[in-house]
N, C-alpha and C positions, 0 to 999 in steps of 0.2 A: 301831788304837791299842795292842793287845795288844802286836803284831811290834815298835814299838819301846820298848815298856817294856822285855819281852827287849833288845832291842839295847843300848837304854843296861845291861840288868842282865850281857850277857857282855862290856860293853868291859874291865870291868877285868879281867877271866878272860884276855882275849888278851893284854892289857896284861902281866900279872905272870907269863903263861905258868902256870895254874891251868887245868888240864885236867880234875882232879877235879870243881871248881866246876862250869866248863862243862859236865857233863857231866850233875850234878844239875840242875842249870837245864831242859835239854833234856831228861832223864826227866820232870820237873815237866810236862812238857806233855802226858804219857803220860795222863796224869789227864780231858785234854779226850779225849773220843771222836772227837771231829770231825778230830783230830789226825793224819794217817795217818805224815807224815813231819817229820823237821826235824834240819838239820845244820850246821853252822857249822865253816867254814872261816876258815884263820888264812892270812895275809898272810906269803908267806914268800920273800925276794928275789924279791918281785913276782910270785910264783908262788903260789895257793892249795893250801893241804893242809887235809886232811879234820882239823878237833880235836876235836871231838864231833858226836857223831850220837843218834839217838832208834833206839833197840832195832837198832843197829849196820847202818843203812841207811845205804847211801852212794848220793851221785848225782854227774852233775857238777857240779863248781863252776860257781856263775852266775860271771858276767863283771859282769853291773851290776844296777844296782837296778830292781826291777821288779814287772808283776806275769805271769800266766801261768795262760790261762785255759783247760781243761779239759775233755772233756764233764762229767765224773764229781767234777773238783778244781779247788782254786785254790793254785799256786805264789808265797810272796811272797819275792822276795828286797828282803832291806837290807843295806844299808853300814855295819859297824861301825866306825867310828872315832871318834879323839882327839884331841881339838889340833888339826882338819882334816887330820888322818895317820890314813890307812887304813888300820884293823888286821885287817881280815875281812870274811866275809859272812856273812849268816844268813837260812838258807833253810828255811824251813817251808811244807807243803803238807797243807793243809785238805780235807776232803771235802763235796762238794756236795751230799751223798743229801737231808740236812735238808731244804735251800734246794728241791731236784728236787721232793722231797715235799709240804713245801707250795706251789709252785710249782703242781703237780699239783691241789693240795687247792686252790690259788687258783681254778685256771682252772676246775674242776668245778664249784666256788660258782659263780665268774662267769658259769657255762654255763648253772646250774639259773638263778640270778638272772633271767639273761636271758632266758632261756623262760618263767619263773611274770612276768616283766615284758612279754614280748612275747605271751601266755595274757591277762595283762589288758587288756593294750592293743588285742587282736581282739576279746574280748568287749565292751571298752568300745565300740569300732568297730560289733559288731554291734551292740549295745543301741542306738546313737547313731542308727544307719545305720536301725533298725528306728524308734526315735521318727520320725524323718525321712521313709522311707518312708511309714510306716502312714498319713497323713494322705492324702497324694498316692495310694496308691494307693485309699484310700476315696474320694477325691474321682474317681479313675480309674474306679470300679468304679458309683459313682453317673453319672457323666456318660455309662457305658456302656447303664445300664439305660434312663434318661432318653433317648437314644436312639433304643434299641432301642421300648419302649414308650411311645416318647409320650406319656409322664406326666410331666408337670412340676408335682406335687404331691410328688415322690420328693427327700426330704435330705439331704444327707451328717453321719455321727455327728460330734461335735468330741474329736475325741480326746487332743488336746493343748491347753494354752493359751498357747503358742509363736504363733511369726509363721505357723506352719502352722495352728497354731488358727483366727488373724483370720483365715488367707486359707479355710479351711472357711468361718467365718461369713461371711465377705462371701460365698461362692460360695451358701450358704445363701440369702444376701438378694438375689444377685442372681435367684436362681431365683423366689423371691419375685413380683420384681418383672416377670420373666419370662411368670409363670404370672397373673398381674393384668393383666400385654397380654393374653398369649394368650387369656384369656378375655374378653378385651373386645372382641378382635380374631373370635372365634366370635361373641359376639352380636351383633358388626357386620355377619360378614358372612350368619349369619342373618337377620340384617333386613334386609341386602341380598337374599338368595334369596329373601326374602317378597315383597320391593318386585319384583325382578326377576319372578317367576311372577305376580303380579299384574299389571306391568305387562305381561308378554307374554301375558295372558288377552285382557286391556283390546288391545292389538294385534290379536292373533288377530280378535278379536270385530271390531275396526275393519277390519282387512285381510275381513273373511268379507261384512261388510257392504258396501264397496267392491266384491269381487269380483262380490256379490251387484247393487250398483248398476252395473255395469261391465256384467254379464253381460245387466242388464234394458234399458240404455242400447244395448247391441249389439244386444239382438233388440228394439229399439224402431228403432235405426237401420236394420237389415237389413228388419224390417217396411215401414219408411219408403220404403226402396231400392226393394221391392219393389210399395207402393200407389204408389211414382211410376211405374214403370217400367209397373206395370198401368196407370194413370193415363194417360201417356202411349200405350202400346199402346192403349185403349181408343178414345183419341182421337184417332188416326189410324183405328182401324177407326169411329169414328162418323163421321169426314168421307169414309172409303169406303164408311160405312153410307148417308150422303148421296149420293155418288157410286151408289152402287148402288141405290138407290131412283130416280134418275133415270135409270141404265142397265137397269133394270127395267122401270121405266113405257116407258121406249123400247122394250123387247125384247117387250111385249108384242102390240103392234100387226102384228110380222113372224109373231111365234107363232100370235097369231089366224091371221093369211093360212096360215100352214102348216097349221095343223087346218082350216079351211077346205079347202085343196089335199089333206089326205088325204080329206076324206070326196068331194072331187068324184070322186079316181082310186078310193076303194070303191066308188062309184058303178059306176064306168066300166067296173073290172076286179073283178069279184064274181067273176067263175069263175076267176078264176086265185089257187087257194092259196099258193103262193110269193108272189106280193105282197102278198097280202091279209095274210100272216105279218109281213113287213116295214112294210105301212103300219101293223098291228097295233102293232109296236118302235115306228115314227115316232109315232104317237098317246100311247101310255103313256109315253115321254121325255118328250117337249114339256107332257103332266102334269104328271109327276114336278119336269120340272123348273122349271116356275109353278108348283107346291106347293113345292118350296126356295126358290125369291124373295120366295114369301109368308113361308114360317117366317125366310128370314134380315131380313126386314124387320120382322117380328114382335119378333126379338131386339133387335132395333136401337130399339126402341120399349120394350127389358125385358119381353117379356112371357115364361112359364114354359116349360120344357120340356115337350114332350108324350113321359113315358118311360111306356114298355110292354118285358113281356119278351120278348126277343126272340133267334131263333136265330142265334148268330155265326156258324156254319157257312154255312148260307143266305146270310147276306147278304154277308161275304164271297166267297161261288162268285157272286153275281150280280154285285158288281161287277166284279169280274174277268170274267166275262161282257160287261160295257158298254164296260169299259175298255180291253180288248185289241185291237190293231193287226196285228200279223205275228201268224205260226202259227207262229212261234220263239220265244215268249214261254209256261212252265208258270207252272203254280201248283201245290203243295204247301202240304198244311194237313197241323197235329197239335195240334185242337181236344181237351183233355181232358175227359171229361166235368163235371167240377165247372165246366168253364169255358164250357160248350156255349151258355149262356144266361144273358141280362146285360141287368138295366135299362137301357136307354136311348131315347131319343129315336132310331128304324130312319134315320128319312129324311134327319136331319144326319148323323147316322152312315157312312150312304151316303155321303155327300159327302163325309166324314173319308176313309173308306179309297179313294172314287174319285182325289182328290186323292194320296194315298199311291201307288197302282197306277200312278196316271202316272207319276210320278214315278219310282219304280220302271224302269216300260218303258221311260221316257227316259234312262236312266241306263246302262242297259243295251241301246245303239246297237245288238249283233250279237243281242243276243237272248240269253236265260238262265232263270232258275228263279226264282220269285219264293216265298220260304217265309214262312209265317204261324203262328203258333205260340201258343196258350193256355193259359196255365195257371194253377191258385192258387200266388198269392207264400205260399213254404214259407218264409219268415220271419215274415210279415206274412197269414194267413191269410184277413183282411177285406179282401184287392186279391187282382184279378184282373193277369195280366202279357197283353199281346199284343205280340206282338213280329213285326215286317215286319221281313226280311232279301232284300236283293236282291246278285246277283252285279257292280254295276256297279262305276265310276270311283273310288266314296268321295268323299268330302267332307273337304275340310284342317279341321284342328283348331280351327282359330285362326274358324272359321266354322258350331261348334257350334252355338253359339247364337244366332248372328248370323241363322241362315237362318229363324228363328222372327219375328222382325223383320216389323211391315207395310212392305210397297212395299219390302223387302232381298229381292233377285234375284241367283245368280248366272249365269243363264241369259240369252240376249242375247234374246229374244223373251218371257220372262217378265215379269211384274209385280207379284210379292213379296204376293202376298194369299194363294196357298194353303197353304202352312204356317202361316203368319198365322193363317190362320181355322179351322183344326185345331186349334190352341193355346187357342184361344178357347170352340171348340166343348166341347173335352174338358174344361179347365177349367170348364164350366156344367155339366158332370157331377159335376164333385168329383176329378177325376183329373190326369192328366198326362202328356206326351209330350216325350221328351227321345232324342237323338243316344246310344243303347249304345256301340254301336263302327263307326270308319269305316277302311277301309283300300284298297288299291288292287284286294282283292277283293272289295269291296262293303261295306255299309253295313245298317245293325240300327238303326230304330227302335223304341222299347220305349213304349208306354202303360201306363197302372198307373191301374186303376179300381175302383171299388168292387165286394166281392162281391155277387151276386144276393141272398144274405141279409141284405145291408144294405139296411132300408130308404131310398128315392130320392123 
């Protein structure tokens, strides 16, 4: 607005050709500081000339109106003219230090502004950010503990009363409600572990009682097994008790005639010791053995054993004595002394091991070593062990027990009564005789009786 107050105030200066004028005009402006330049050119056959200037600065004449901008200044030119007739230019050049400076002094403000504005806007940020956090992470910090310790009696603080607040308290209430299962949930299942030990007492006690009725039922059954199986046995030996009471009464009337026939050849042959040795054997057999038809008919009627103690040694070498065949047939004994001597009935006895010796000798076709063996069961110190081993054929397994059997033979000229009656015998002692070991080298019968210091 200045430039053309000027302008209109030097038109009439170029107008009247007033140099002096113009010239005060353009000093006038010496007065602004801002002022550095300013020169007004006059219109002169179309040609500009310099007609005043500000402290005799000249520059080029502008050409047109304008402006002109600077690092430092600002150049303005205008167009003097009259009547639309162009009488000059007038060109003034302003300095920009003011403008730089505060310019300068703007952007500094604007600079601090924005720092003490972006200063409050972090802080606000953190405070905002810290409200916000603090709840979540106390609820973090609780749900950690709660956790770890297994206490769901543990709270979280309410630190705010924001939507962060409610959701503390409801996390509160949920725990709450939490901790009012959970404890219902222990005393349930406390009262389950109670019902549960109780009722697996009340088991136990049923299962001990069953195993117990279980176990009485077995050995009532196996009992049963066993009074039949004797039951049976029994009564096949009582209808060969029958059988042999009539094989008896028959055998006796031959035997007379033989006692008879020994004392006629005593008679006959008194001087001849050799026979009278042998009719000696013929007489004391044919005894002996109508004193065993007596005692096994005796049994067969129940009547008691007749036990005395007596030398196992002895009476094993004698039967082995009676029962021997070939002169390839030994006998080995290893009578212990604690076993030397044993309640029993001698004369059944005899007839137990004569029965065993055959048996024995027959088993053993080529001939071998028959061992007999006594001693105290080192487990069971109230049995005696005797044990027959023979070198023969052995017996299949499958026929352990079988061969104990009346009338079970497996011999083609047999008749299944002497194991039988061995079984039988020993049994009336209190003992027993069962198959040890059988194999293709021979065979171990093992009896087990009572010791001599038990009383019989």
């Amino acid at each position: 607005m200045q430039v053309n107050a000027y302008r209109d105030t030097l038109a009439p200066t170029l107008l009247f050709d007033d140099s002096i004028t113009a010239n005060e005009i353009i000093t006038s402006l010496s007065y602004n500081p801002l002022i550095s330049k300013a020169s007004v050119w006059k219109l002169s056959k179309e040609k500009p000339i310099l007609f005043a200037s500000l402290n005799n600065n000249s520059s080029s004449p502008p050409l047109e109106a304008g402006k002109t901008w600077e690092e430092k200044s600002l150049t303005i030119d205008a167009v003097i003219a009259s009547n639309s007739n162009i009488l000059g230019y007038l060109s003034i050049t302003r300095s920009l230090e003011d403008l730089i400076t505060k310019k300068d002094q703007f952007i500094g403000f604007g600079l601090l502004s924005w720092t003490l504005i972006i200063m409050v806007i972090v802080l606000i940020t953190l405070w905002y950010q810290s409200s916000l956090t603090r709840p979540i992470q106390e609820l973090m910090k609780v749900s950690e503990r709660i956790s770890l310790e297994k206490n769901y009696n543990i709270r979280a603080k309410e630190v705010s009363q924001d939507e962060f607040g409610r959701l503390t308290k409801i996390f509160n209430q949920m725990m709450d409600s939490l901790n009012y299962s959970d404890q219902k949930l222990r005393n349930y299942n406390s009262e389950m572990e109670t019902q549960v030990k109780l009722r697996t007492e009340e088991l136990s006690t049923t299962n001990c009682k069953l195993l117990e009725e279980m176990r009485l039922k077995e050995k009532t059954h196996t009992e049963l097994l066993q009074t039949r199986e004797r039951l049976n046995r029994q009564e096949k030996l009582a209808s060969v008790g029958q059988v042999s009471s009539n094989i008896a009464h028959e055998l006796r009337n031959p035997m007379a005639a033989m006692r008879n026939s020994v004392y006629f050849l005593r008679k006959r042959s008194s001087k001849d010791e050799k026979i009278q040795q042998h009719l000696d054997l013929i007489d004391n057999e044919l005894s002996q053995s109508d004193e065993v038809i007596v005692r096994l008919l005796e049994l067969t009627k129940g009547r008691k054993l007749k036990l005395a103690k007596t030398n196992l040694k002895k009476l094993i070498s004698d039967t082995f004595y009676i029962s021997k065949i070939s002169g390839n047939t030994f006998l080995e004994m290893n009578i212990q002394k604690e076993a030397s001597f044993v309640t029993i009935d001698s004369l059944l006895f005899r007839q137990i091991f004569t029965n065993l010796m055959t048996n024995a000798i027959q088993a053993m076709t080529q001939g071998g070593v028959i061992q007999v063996k006594a001693a105290l069961n080192q487990s069971n110190k109230g049995e005696i062990h005797i044990r027959f081993i023979d070198s023969g054929a052995g017996i299949a397994k499958d026929k352990w027990n079988k061969i104990f059997d009346p009338l079970y033979t497996g011999k083609d000229d047999g008749i299944g009564l002497g194991l039988a009656l061995c079984k039988d015998l020993i049994e009336r002692h209190g003992g027993t005789i069962i198959v040890e070991f059988s194999s293709s080298n021979g065979t171990a019968f093992l009896i087990t009786l009572p010791s001599p210091t038990i009383s019989t």
